[in-house]
C-alpha positions in Angstrom: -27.6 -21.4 -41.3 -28.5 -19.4 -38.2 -26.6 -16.2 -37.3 -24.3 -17.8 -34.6 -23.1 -20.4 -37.0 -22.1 -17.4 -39.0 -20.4 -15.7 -36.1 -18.7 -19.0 -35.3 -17.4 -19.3 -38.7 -16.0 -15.7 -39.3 -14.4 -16.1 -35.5 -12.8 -19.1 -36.6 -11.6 -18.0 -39.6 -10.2 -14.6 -38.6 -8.5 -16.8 -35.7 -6.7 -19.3 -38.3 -5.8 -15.8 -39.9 -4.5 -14.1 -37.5 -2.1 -17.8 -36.8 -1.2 -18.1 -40.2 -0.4 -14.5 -40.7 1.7 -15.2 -37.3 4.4 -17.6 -39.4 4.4 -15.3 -42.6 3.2 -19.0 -44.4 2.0 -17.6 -47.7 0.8 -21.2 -49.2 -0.8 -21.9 -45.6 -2.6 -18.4 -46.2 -3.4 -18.9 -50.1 -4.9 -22.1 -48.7 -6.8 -21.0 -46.0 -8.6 -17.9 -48.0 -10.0 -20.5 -50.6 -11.4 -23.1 -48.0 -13.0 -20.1 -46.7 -14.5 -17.6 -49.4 -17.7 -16.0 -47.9 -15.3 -15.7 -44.4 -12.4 -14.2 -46.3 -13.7 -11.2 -47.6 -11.2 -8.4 -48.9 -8.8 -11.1 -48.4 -10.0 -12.9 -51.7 -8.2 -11.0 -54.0 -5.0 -12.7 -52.7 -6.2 -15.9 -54.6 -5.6 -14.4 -58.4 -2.1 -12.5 -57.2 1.3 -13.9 -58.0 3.2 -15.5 -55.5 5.5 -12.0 -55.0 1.9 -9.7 -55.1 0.7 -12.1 -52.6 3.6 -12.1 -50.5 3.4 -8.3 -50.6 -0.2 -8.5 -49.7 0.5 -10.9 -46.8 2.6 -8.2 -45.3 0.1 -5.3 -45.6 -2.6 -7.6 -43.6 0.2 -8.2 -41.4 -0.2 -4.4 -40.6 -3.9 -4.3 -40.0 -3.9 -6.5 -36.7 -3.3 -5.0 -33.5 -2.5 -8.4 -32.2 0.4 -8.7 -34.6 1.9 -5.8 -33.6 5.0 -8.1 -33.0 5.6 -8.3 -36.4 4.4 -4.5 -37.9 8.4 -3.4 -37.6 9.3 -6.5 -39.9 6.5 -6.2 -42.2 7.5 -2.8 -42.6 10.7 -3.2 -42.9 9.9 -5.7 -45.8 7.7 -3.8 -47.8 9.6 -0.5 -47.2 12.7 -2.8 -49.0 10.5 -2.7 -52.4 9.8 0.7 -52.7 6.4 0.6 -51.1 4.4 2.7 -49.0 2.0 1.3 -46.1 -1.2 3.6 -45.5 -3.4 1.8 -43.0 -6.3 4.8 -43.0 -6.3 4.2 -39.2 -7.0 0.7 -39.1 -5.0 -1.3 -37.5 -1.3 -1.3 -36.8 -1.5 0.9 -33.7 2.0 1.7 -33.2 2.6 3.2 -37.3 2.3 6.7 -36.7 1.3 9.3 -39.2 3.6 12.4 -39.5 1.9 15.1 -37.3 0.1 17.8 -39.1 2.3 20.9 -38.2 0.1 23.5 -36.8 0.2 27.3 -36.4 -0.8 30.1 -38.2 0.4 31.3 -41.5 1.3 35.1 -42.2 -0.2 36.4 -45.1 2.7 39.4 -44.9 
């Protein structure tokens, strides 16, 4: 297998991602990671979740793709519903934005 095939097959499978992750179709995405292993990456994990750890799962990677940003307020919304905090580390999800650092000087008097 030559590099572009490689290329070819990560393209594709970010692009069935990205589709998938689109309709929030968790057994369509459970599905899709295992038909695709070397592709999938630090999506693997998924795999040995639960169906609920998965589905929260599904929404984090929701979060990490600029072209979903359709979806970010939903996904957030969702996890935000169970208690749990989204970091994204400054990937993805464009519009989530960090509280800004306060800035100024502190008095020592």
């Amino acid at each position: 297998m030559d590099f572009v095939e490689i290329e070819k097959g990560y393209s594709s499978f970010y692009k069935g991602l990205i589709r998938i992750l689109r309709k929030k179709d968790l057994t369509a995405l459970i599905k899709h990671i295992s038909k695709h292993p070397r592709e999938a990456g630090r999506f693997s994990h998924l795999l040995g979740l639960s169906p609920e750890l998965a589905e929260i799962e599904m929404f984090k990677a929701i979060l990490r793709f600029k072209n979903l940003k359709e979806l970010h307020y939903e996904a957030l919304e969702y996890l935000r519903q169970r208690g749990i905090q989204f970091n994204n580390n400054g990937r993805g999800a464009g519009d989530i934005k960090k509280r800004p650092r306060r800035r100024g000087y502190h008095s020592s008097l």
